[in-house]
N, C-alpha and C positions, 0 to 999 in steps of 0.2 A: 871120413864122412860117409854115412849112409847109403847107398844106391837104392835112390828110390825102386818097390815095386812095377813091371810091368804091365800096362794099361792099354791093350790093344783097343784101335779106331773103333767106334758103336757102328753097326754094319745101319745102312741108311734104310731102312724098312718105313720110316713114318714120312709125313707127306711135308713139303717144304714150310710150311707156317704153320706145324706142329711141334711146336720147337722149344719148350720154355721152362725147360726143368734147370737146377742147377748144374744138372751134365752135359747141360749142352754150351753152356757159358763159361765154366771151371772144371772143365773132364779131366782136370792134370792131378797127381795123387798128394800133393803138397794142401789142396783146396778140399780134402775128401770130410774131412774131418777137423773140428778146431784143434784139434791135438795134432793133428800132420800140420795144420798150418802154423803153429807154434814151435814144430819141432823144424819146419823149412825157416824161417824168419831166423831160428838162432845159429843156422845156419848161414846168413848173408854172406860175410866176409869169402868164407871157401868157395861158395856161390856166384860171388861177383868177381873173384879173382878167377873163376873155370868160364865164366863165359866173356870175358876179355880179354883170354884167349883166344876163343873160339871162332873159327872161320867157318861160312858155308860152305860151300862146290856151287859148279856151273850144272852139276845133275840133280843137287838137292829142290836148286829153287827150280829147275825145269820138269824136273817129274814126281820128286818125291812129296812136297810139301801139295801139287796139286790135291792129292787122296782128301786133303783135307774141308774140297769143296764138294765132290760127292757126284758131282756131273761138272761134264767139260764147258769151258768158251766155246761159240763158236768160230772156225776160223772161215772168215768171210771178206774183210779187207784186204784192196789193192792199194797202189801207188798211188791212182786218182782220191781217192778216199782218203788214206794219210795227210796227202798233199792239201786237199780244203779241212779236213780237221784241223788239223795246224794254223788253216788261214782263219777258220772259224772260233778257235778259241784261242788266239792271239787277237787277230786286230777286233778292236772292240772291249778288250778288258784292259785298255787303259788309253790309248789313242783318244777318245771320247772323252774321256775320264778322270785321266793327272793332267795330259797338256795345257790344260785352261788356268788350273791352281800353280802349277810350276816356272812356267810364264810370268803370271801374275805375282807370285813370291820370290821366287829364287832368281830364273838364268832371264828373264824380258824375252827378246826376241832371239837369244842364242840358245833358245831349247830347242830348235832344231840338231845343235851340237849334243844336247845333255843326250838328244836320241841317236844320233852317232855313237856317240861312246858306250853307254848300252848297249846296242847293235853290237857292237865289235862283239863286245863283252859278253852278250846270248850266242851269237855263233861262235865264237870257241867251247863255250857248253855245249852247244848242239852236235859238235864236232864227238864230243866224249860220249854225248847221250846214243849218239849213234852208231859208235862203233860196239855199247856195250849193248847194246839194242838187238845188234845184228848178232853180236854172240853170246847174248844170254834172252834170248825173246821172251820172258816171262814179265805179268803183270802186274808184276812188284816195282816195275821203274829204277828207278835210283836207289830206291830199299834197298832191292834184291842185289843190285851191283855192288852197294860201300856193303852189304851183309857178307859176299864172298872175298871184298877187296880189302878191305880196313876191319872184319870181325862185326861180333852181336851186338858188343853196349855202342860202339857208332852207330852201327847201323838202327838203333832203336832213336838214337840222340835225334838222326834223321828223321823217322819215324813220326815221333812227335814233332817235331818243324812240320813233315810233309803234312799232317793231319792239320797243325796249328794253318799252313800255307791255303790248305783246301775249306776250311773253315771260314779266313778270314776275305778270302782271296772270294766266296760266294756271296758273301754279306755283303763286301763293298762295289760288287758289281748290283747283288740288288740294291742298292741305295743308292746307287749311280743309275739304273733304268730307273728309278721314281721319279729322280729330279731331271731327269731328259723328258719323261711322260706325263710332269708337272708341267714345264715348259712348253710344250706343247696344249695346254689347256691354258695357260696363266705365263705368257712368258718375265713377268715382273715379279713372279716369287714362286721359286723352283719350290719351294718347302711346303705349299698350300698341303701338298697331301697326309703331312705327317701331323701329326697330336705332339703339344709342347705340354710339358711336364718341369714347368719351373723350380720346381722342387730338386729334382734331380742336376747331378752336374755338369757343367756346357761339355757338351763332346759327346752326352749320355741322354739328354734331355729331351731329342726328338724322334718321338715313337715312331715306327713308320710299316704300316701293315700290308701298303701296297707289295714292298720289297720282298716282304713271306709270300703274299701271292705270288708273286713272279717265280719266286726258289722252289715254290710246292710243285708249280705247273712243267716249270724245266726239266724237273728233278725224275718225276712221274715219266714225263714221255722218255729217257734216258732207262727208265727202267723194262721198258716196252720190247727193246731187241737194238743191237750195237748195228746190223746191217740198216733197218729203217732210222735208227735216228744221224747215220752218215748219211741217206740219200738225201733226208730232209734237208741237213744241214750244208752238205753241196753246192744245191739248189738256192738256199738263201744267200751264201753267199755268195756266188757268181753273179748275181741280183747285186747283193751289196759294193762287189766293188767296181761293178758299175758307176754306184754311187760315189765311191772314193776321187774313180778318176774324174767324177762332174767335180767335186768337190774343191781338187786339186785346180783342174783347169779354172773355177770361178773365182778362184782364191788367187791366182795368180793377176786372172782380169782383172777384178777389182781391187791390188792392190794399191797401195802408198808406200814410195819406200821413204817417207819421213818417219813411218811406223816404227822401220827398225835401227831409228836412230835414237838414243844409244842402243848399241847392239849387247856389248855386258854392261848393264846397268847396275849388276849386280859382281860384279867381276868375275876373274876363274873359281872362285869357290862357290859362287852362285851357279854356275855349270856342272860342277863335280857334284854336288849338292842334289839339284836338280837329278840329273844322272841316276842316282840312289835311287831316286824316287821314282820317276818313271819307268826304270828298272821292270814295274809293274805289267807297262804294256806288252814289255817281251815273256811273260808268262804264262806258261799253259802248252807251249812246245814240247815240254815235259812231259804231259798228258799224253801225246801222241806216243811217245816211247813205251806209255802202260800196255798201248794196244797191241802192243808186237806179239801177245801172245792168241791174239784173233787176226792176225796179218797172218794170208796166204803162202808168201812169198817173205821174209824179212829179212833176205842179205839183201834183195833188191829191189824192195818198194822203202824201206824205211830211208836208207839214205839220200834217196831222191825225194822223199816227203817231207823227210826234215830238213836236210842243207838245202835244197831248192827251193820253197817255203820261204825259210826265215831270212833267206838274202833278200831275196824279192821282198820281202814284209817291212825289213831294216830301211831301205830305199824309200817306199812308201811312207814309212810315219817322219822320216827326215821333210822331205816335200810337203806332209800335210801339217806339220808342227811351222813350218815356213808359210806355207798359203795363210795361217791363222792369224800369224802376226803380222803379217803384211795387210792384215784385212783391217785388223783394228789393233792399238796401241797397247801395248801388254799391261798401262794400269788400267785399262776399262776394256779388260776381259771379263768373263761371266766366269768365277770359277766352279760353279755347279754345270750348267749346260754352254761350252764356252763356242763350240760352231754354229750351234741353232743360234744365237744370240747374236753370233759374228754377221748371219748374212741379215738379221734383222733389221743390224744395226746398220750396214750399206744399204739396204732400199729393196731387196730383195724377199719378201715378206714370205710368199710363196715358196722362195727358197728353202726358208728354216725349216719347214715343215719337210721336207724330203731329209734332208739332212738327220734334223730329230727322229725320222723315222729309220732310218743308215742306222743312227748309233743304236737305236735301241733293236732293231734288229740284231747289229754286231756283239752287241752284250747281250742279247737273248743267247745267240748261237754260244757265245764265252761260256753261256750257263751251264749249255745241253752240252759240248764238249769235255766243260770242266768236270760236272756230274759224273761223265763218263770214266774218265784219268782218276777222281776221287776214291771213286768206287774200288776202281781197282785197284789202285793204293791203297788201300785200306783191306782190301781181299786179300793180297800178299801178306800185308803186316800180321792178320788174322790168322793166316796159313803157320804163321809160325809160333802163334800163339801168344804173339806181346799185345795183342788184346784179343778177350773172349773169340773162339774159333768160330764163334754162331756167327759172327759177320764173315768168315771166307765161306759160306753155303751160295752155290750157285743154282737160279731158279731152273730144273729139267726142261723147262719149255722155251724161256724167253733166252736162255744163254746169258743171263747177266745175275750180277750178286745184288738181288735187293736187298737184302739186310745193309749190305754195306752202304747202299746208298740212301738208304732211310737216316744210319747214323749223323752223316756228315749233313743232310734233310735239314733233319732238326735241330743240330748243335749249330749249324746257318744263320737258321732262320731267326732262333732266338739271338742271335750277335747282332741281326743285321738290322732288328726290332730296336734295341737300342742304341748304339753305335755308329757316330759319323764315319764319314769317308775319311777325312784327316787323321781321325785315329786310328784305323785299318789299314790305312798306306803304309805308312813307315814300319808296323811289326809284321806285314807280310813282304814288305822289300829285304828287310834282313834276315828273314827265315828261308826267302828266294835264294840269294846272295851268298849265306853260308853254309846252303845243299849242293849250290853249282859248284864254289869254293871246296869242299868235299870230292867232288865227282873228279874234278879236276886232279887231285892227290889222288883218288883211286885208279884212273887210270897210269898215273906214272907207275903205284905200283904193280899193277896187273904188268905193265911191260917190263918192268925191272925187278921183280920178285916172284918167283915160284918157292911154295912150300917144298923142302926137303931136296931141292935142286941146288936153290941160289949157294954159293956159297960165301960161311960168315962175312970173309973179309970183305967180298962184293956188297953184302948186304949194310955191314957196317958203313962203306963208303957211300952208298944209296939214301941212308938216313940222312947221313952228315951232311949232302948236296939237296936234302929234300926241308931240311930245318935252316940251314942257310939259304935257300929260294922264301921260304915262308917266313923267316925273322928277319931279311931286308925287304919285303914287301912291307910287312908291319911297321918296319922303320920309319918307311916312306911315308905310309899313313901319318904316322905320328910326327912326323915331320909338317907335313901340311894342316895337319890340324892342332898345332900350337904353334900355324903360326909365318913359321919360320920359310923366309924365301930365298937363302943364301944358296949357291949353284953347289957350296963343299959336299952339306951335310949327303943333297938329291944323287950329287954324283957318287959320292963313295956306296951310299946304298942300292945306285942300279949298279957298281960295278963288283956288288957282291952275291945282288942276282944274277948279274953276268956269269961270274964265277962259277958259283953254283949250280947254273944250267947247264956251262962247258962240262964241269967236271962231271953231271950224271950224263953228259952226252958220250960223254968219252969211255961209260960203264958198258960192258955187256946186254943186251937186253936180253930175255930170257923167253919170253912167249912173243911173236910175229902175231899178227891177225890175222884169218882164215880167209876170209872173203873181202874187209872193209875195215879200214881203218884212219886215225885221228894223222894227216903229214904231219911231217916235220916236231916232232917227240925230239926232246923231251921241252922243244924253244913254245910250240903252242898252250900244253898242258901247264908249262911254268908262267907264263904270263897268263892264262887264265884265272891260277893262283892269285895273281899281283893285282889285275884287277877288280876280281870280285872280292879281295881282302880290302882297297881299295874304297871302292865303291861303300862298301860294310861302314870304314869307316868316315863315312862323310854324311851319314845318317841322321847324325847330334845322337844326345848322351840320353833323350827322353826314349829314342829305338830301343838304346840297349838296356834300358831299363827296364823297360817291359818285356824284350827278348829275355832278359835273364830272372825275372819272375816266373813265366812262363816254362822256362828251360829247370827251375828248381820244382815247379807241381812236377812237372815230366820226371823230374828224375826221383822223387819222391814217389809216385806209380812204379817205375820199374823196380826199387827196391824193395817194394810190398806187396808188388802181383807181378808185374812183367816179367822180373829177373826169375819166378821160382816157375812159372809154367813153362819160359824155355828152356829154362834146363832140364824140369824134368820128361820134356819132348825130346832133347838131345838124348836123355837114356832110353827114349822109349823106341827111338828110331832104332838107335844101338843095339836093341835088343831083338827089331825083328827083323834086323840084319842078321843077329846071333843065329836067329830061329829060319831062317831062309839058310845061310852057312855050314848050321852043325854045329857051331864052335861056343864053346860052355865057357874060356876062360881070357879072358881080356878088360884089362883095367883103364884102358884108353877111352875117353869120351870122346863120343864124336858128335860134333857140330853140326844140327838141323837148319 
């Protein structure tokens, strides 16, 4: 196979939104020409079998791939700042949002439990996110981590989830402030602001322009500067959860506990079910982990921003998902605005209005946080060229990547124009779910596998306890959803996750953690596994349907553009290492 040509970086001479030739979009030598890009396409196979090999480093994605933004983040973030980030694009992107619909369909008044089990299930991710956080602080999040832990074509598989997550994940928060800022004007029809198009099909049908408003105005101040849109965001919610804890305390005042009689109305699979879905409100944690590469300090602000954060937050939506059903009977919940409506509906009029104005605050902040983590997911991904590089361009003034957040802007805005909430829940729950599920494998092998150390047999036996932890979670799965409630099948497969965790317990680990790390390896990482495997499957079969539509466009991109620009970045890296080196003869590709 061919070695591509040597294509050194365009040296940055032009001014940041002068930028729109086709080398600024396909600079890679595969796109130069239709005959190079004919001649890379027939080369796929050799192609896709070099970069599924191909690992990052922990230097690639922290110094190298930066060049390709042209000016630096700044780094400006403390621990204070982490720590309401976090609060600010968590509570409010689903607390507000699913609990009223999941209540009302699935678990009744045990969705206080469906947010327990999430909880667990977001802090064991949180656990991973931050240890890789602390040791790789770059802006690519989870990207950059499964890119150096698990290789390229993973980490792209992510890539588009992460893109799909940020996508879907802004639409259905603006569709959720509309119907909270409906409610607020019209509380008997959350929907007055959207345009009905009968023609179109239910789910697709209600236009809704408010929601672009709200993603344009978020989206814009997010692009302004990362220090002012943290103070802002601070500020508003130390405000908001003020309001939580009124919230809390009223919801307890004025409950009924005939409310949460039946408590599973819906039984255990209405809980496990639920669970899935609400999944929703624990995301955006993630986000914070982007910022590590404008955090000050990140061995020691990130771990108290994160773990301290999301325990506190888990606590929280348990008590507020309880004050709600206690206020009123989970079938006459409001599943569009379901606490505004709750204090209506006790006598509290005046109420609803703080409330409504709480959530739509907390989903503002959801927006401007999420905007931020988007951005820069998408600047990593660019950085390495699985899509056009013109999105990693970061602005010399404002320290932030507008292009990138233009992109994720307008592929938003346009989702969120036509698309309910019910349909955007479930495909960003499972795009959630099997990135944490991921992160959670990538850390076993970051502890249990160094390249050119590990040795085979250890590695061999690392697999075997790592595909035995993953195929009795999936059993488990498939146990509970055909069905089946015999104690045989449940116990032989926890006791082969059992197994399987002893036996990697009992392995060598190979890399310790510097500064911060995930206790108790390999029992937490394995169960993180089991439940976000778990969780995935209790989605129903309409998720996975559209997850794996979704998951064929993606992989059809990477066999057509993604897979040939980074590889021939991997040669291009390789070369001016050559050129830095001296050294003229080496056959070895290496992985950008």
């Amino acid at each position: 196979m061919e070695e591509p040509p040597y294509l050194p970086n365009p040296p940055a001479s032009r001014s940041y939104f002068n930028r729109f030739t086709k080398q600024d979009f396909f600079p890679s030598q595969s796109f130069q020409t239709f005959s190079s890009y004919k001649l890379a396409v027939s080369q796929t196979l050799p192609r896709l079998r070099n970069r599924l090999a191909a690992r990052s480093t922990d230097s690639t994605e922290l110094t190298t791939l930066k060049a390709h933004s042209e000016n630096p983040m700044h780094r400006c973030l403390t621990w204070w700042d982490l720590t309401w980030l976090a609060f600010g694009s968590v509570v409010g992107s689903g607390i507000f949002v699913i609990t009223g619909q999941e209540a009302h369909d699935h678990a009744g008044p045990a969705v206080s439990l469906s947010y327990a089990v999430s909880g667990l299930s977001a802090l064991l991710s949180v656990f991973c996110y931050a240890e890789f956080a602390v040791e790789i602080p770059a802006a690519g999040g989870s990207f950059s981590y499964l890119r150096v832990e698990l290789g390229d074509f993973l980490a792209f598989v992510a890539a588009g989830n992460i893109l799909l997550e940020a996508v879907v994940g802004a639409a259905g928060l603006g569709r959720s402030w509309s119907s909270y800022f409906a409610s607020i004007i019209k509380p008997d029809n959350t929907d007055f602001l959207r345009i009905r198009i009968n023609k179109f099909a239910p789910g697709f049908n209600l236009l809704d322009p408010t929601a672009v408003g709200i993603l344009v105005i978020t989206n814009t101040i997010a692009m302004t500067g990362t220090k002012r849109t943290s103070c802002l965001n601070w500020i508003a919610s130390i405000i908001s959860a003020s309001v939580i804890v009124f919230i809390i305390v009223m919801g307890f005042v004025h409950s009924n506990s005939s409310n949460l009689t039946p408590f599973f109305p819906y039984k255990a699979e209405g809980v496990f079910q639920a669970a899935a879905v609400v999944y929703w409100s624990y995301t955006g944690f993630d986000m914070v982990a982007t910022m590590a590469e404008e955090t000050k300090n990140p061995s020691r602000d990130i771990p108290i921003g994160l773990v301290g954060s999301m325990s506190v937050i888990t606590v929280v939506y348990c008590l507020m998902a309880l004050a709600l059903t206690m206020m009123v009977k989970y079938t006459e919940i409001d599943v569009n605005a379901a606490y505004s409506v709750a204090f209506d509906r006790i006598g509290m009029n005046w109420a609803k209005y703080v409330v409504s104005i709480c959530a739509l605050k907390g989903m503002t902040t959801s927006l401007l946080v999420g905007s931020m983590g988007q951005a820069r997911y998408t600047t990593q991904i660019a950085r390495a060229h699985m899509i056009p590089p013109w999105f990693a361009l970061v602005h010399p003034k404002t320290g932030t990547p507008i292009n990138a957040t233009l992109l994720v802007t307008i592929i938003s805005c346009v989702v969120a124009f036509f698309s309910s909430l019910d349909v955007l829940s479930s495909v960003l729950s499972f795009s959630t779910l099997f990135i944490f599920m991921l992160m959670a494998v990538a850390l076993l092998v970051r502890r249990y596998y160094v390249k050119d150390v590990t040795p085979k047999n250890e590695l061999g036996k690392f697999i075997a306890c790592l595909f035995v932890i993953i195929g009795s979670s999936i059993g488990v799965t498939a146990l509970w959803n055909s069905n089946s409630r015999g104690w045989i099948g449940y116990t032989a497969a926890g006791l082969f996750w059992f197994v399987g965790t002893l036996g990697m317990m009992l392995l060598p680990k190979q890399r310790v953690p510097k500064v911060w790390g995930v206790p108790l390896v390999p029992w937490l990482p394995s169960l993180s596994i089991g439940m976000n495997l778990f969780l995935i499957g209790s989605l129903g079969r309409v998720a996975f349907f559209r997850f794996f539509i979704c998951s064929a466009v993606m992989l059809l991109y990477y066999l057509f553009v993604g897979l040939h620009a980074t590889y021939d970045l991997a040669y291009q890296d390789r070369q001016e290492s050559k050129l830095g080196d001296g050294k003229g003869n080496d056959n070895q590709v290496t992985a950008s």
